[in-house]
C-alpha positions in Angstrom: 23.1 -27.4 -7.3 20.1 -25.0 -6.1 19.2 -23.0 -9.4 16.1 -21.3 -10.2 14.2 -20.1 -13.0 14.9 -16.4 -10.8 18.4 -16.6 -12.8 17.0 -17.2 -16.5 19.4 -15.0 -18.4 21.9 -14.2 -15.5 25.5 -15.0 -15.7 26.3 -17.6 -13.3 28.7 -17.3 -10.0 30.5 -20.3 -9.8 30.5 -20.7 -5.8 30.5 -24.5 -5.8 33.8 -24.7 -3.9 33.1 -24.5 -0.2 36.4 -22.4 0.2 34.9 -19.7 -2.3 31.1 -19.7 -0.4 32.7 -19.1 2.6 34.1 -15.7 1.1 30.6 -14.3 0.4 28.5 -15.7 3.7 28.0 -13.7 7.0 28.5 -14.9 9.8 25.4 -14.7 12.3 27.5 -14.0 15.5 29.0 -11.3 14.1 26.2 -10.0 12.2 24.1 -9.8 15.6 27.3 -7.9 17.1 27.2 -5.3 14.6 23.5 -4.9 14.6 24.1 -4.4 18.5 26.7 -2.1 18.2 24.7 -0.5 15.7 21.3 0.3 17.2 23.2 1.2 20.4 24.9 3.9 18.5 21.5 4.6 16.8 19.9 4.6 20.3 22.4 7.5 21.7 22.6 9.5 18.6 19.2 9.9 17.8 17.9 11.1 21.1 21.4 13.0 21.2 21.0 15.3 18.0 17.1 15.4 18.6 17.9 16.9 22.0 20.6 19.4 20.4 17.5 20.9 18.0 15.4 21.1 20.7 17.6 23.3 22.8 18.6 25.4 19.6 14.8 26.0 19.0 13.5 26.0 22.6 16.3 28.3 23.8 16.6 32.2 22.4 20.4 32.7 23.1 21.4 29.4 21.7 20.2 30.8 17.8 23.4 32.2 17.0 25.4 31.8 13.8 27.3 28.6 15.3 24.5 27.4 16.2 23.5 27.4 12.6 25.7 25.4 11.3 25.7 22.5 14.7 21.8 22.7 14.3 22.7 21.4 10.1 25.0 18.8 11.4 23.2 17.4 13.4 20.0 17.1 10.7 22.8 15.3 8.6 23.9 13.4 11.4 20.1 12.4 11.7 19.9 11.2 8.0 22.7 9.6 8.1 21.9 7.6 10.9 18.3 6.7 10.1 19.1 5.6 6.5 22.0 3.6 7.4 20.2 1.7 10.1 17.8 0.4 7.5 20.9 -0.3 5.6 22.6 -2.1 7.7 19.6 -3.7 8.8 18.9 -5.5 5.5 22.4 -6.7 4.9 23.1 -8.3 8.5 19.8 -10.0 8.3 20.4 -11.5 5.2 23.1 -14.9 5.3 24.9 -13.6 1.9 27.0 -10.4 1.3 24.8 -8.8 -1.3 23.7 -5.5 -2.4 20.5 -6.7 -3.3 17.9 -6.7 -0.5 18.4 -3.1 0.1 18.7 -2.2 -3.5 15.8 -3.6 -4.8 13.6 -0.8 -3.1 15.6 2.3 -4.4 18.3 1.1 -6.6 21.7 1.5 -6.0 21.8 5.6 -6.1 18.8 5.5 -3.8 21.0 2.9 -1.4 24.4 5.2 -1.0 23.2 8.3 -2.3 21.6 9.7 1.7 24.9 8.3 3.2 27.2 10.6 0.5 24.9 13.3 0.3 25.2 13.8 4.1 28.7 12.8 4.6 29.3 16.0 2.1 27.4 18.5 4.1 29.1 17.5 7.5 32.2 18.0 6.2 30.8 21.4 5.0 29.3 22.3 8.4 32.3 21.5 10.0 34.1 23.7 8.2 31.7 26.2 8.5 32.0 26.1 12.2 35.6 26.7 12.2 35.5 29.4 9.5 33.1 30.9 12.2 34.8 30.4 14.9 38.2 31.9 12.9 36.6 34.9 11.7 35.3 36.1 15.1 38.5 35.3 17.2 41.3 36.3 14.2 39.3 38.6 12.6 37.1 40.7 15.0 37.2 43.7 13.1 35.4 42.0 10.2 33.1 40.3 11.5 29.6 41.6 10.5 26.7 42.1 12.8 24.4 39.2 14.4 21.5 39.4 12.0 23.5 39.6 8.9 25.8 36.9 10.2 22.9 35.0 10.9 21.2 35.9 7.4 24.4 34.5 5.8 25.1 31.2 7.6 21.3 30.1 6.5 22.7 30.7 2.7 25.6 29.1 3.5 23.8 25.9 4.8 21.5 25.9 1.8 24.4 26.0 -0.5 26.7 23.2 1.3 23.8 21.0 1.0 23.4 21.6 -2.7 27.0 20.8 -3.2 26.8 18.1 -1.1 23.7 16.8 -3.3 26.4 17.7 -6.5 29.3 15.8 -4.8 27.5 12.8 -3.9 25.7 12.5 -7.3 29.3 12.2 -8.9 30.4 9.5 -5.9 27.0 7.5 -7.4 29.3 6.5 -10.6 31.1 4.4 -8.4 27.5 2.2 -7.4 25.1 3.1 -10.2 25.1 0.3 -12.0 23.1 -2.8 -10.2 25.0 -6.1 -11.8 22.6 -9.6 -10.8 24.3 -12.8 -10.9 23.6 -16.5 -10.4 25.2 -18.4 -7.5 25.8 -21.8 -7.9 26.3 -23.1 -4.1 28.4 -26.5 -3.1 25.5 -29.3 -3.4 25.6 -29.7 0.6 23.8 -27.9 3.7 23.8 -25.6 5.1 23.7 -24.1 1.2 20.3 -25.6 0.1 18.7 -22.5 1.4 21.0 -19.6 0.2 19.0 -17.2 -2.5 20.2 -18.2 -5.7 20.0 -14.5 -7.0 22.8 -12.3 -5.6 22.8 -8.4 -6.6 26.1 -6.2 -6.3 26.2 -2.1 -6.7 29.4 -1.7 -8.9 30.4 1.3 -11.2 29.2 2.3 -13.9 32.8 2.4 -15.3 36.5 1.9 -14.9 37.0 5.9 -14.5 33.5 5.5 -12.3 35.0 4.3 -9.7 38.2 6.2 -9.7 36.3 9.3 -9.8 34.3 8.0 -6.9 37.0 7.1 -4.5 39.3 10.3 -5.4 36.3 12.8 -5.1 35.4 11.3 -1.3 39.1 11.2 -0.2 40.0 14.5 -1.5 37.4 16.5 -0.3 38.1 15.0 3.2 42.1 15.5 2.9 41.2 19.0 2.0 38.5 19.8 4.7 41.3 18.2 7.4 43.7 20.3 6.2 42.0 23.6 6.3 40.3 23.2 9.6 43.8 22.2 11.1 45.7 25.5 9.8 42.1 27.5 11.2 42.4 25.7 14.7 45.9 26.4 14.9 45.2 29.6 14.4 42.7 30.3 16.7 44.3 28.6 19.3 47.3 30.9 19.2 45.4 33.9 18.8 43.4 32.9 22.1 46.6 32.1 23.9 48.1 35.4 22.6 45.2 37.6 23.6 44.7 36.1 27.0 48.5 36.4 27.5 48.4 40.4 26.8 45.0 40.7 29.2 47.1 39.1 31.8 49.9 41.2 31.7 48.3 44.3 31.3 47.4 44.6 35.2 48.6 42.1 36.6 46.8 43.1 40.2 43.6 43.8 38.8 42.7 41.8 35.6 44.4 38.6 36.4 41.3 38.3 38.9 39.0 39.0 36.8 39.2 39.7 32.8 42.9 38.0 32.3 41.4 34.7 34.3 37.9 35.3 31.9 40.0 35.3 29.1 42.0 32.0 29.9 38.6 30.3 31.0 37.5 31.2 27.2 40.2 30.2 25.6 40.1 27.1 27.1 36.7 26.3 26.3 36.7 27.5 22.8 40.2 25.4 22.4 38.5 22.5 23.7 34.9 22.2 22.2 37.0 23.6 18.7 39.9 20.7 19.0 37.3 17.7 20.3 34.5 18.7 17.7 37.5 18.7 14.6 39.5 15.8 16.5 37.0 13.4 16.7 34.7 14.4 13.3 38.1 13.6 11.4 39.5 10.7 13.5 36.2 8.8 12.8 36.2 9.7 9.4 39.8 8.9 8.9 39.7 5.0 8.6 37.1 5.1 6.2 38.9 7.2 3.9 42.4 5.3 4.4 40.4 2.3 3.1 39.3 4.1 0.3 42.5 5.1 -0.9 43.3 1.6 -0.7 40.8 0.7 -2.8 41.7 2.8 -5.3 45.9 1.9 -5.0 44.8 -2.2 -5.6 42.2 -1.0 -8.3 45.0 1.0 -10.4 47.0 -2.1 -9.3 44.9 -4.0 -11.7 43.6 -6.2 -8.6 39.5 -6.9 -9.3 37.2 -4.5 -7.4 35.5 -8.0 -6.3 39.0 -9.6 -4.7 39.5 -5.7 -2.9 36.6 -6.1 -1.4 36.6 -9.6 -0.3 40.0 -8.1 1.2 39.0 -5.4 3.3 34.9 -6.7 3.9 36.1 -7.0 7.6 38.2 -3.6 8.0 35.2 -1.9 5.7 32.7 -2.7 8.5 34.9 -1.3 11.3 35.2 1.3 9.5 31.6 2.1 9.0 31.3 1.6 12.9 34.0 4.8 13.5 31.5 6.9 11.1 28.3 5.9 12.9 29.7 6.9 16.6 30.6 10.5 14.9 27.0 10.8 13.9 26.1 10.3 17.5 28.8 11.4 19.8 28.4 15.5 19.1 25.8 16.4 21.1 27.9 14.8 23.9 30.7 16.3 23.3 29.1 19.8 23.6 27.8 19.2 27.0 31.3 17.9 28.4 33.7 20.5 26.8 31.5 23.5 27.4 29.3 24.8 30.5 27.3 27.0 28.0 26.1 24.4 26.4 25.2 22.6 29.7 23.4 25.6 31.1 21.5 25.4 28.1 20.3 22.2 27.7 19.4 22.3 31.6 17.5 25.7 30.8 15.4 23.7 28.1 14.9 20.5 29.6 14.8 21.7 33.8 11.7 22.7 35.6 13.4 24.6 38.3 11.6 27.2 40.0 14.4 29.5 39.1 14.2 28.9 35.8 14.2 32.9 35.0 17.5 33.6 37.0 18.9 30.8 35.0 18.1 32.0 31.8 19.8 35.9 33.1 23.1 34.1 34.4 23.0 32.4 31.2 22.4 35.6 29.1 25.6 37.5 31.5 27.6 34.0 30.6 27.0 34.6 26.8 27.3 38.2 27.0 30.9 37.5 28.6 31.9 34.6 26.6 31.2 36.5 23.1 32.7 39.4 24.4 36.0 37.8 25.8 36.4 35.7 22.5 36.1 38.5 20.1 38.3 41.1 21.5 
């Protein structure tokens, strides 16, 4: 048996059955998958959101109130990315599931606490977006003026990122406390060279971790639901308005405002059904898992067997959340020609650069006008 003077005064792990190693090894082929999958992600959404800042800074009509909010989203969706990599990173590199490689540096709050924190204030900017979005096509009338709109989405996004800090510190009850064990591997290769000293995050409690997995699914199931009823809404209220443009003159609008009017509608519907549809699809799995956790934990079923359970579904999972982080910027350029003319404007060195940026003004002018009438 490979034991060490590392595990003086650690309880020991019996793992001396080959069947019961095999539950806590990774696999190197799919360990280098995931990392590829991984940095592939990584290498498309960093550039991506990096790219979406840029244009937000480099182009004037592009600092709206939305704007805001995407430009928050996609800082969060930078974190989350960045810290998760290096994650990732340590535990696919290592041959044993264990917290420990990555938690040695910050702990275990220092290990999930970036991924929470941020998962929080997406869900908030999200939202945020579709409030936006609601208040300017339901309620027009409202709707206060450009700078005050802007002056209050900045206070807004400094308060969704304090809650998100507050959220994600009471998730951290669920991995707070850092519990080191012994293995005691079969007496055969290829377990000679397995570290001796494993290290899992667990919580800090029985109530820890239910407080941990009902705080990041309902928060989520919440969010979903309210940005479904606001899309709904502003889907029919689009439909509805550009319905009345059209049969107000039929000979002379449906040429030019009425077909304006459907054109916005259909943009708005589309950028405002792909950005929700895809943010919660992704995050969907993850949360479904959760809940599971939490049914086989009340079940009485050891957080270590659960685990052990889902390890494989858990990293697919993870996978779903990663390509959210990346895909936004992408689906801004596909679902909306405003966008596109934008990012062209910032990144293009036509010689027409300045008749561009005037269409691109008239199309904004247009578009804001249409949507809010």
């Amino acid at each position: 048996m490979n034991v060490s003077s590392a595990c003086d005064d650690l309880p020991f792990l019996n793992l001396s059955s080959v069947e019961d190693a095999a539950t806590y090894l990774l696999s190197g082929a799919n360990s280098r998958v995931m990392l590829a999958v991984l940095f592939i992600i990584l290498a498309v959404g960093i550039p991506g959101n990096l790219a979406f800042l840029f244009v937000v800074a480099r182009v004037p009509y592009m600092r709206t109130t939305t704007n805001v909010y995407l430009a928050s989203l996609a800082v969060a969706d930078l974190t989350f990315l960045l810290t998760s990599i290096v994650q990732y990173t340590f535990y696919f590199t290592h041959p044993v599931r264990s917290h420990l490689p990555t938690a040695s540096f910050g702990g275990c709050v220092g290990a999930f606490m970036p991924q929470y924190v941020t998962y929080f204030a997406s869900i908030s900017m999200v939202s945020l977006v579709s409030q936006e979005r609601y208040n300017a096509v339901c309620k027009p009338l409202v709707t206060l003026g450009q700078g005050a709109r802007l002056k209050r989405s900045f206070k807004l996004v400094g308060g969704s990122w304090f809650m998100a800090i507050g959220l994600a510190s009471l998730v951290m009850f669920r991995y707070a406390n850092l519990v080191k064990c012994c293995a005691i591997w079969p007496d055969e290769e290829p377990y000679h060279s397995l570290p001796v000293q494993l290290g899992y995050c667990v919580a800090i409690s029985h109530w820890g971790l239910i407080v941990g997995h009902v705080l990041e699914s309902a928060v989520f199931i919440v969010a979903m639901v309210t940005n479904a009823v606001m899309y709904t809404l502003i889907i029919i209220s689009l439909n509805t308005r550009a319905k009345h443009k059209l049969h107000q003159d039929p000979v002379r609008r449906q040429s030019v405002q009425a077909q304006q009017a459907l054109q916005v509608r259909n943009q708005v519907a589309r950028m405002l059904v792909a950005n929700g549809v895809v943010f919660f699809l992704c995050q969907t799995p993850f949360i479904a898992l959760s809940l599971g956790f939490l049914v086989e934990n009340l079940s009485g079923i050891r957080p270590d067997v659960t685990y052990r359970k889902f390890v494989f579904a858990l990293t697919v999972c993870h996978v779903f959340v990663f390509m959210n982080s990346a895909v936004n910027p992408i689906i801004y350029n596909v679902t909306s020609c405003h966008y596109r003319q934008a990012f062209v404007e910032a990144f293009g060195r036509s010689k027409n650069r300045n008749d561009h940026k005037s269409d691109s003004k008239d199309e904004q002018n247009n578009y804001v006008a249409l949507a809010v009438q």
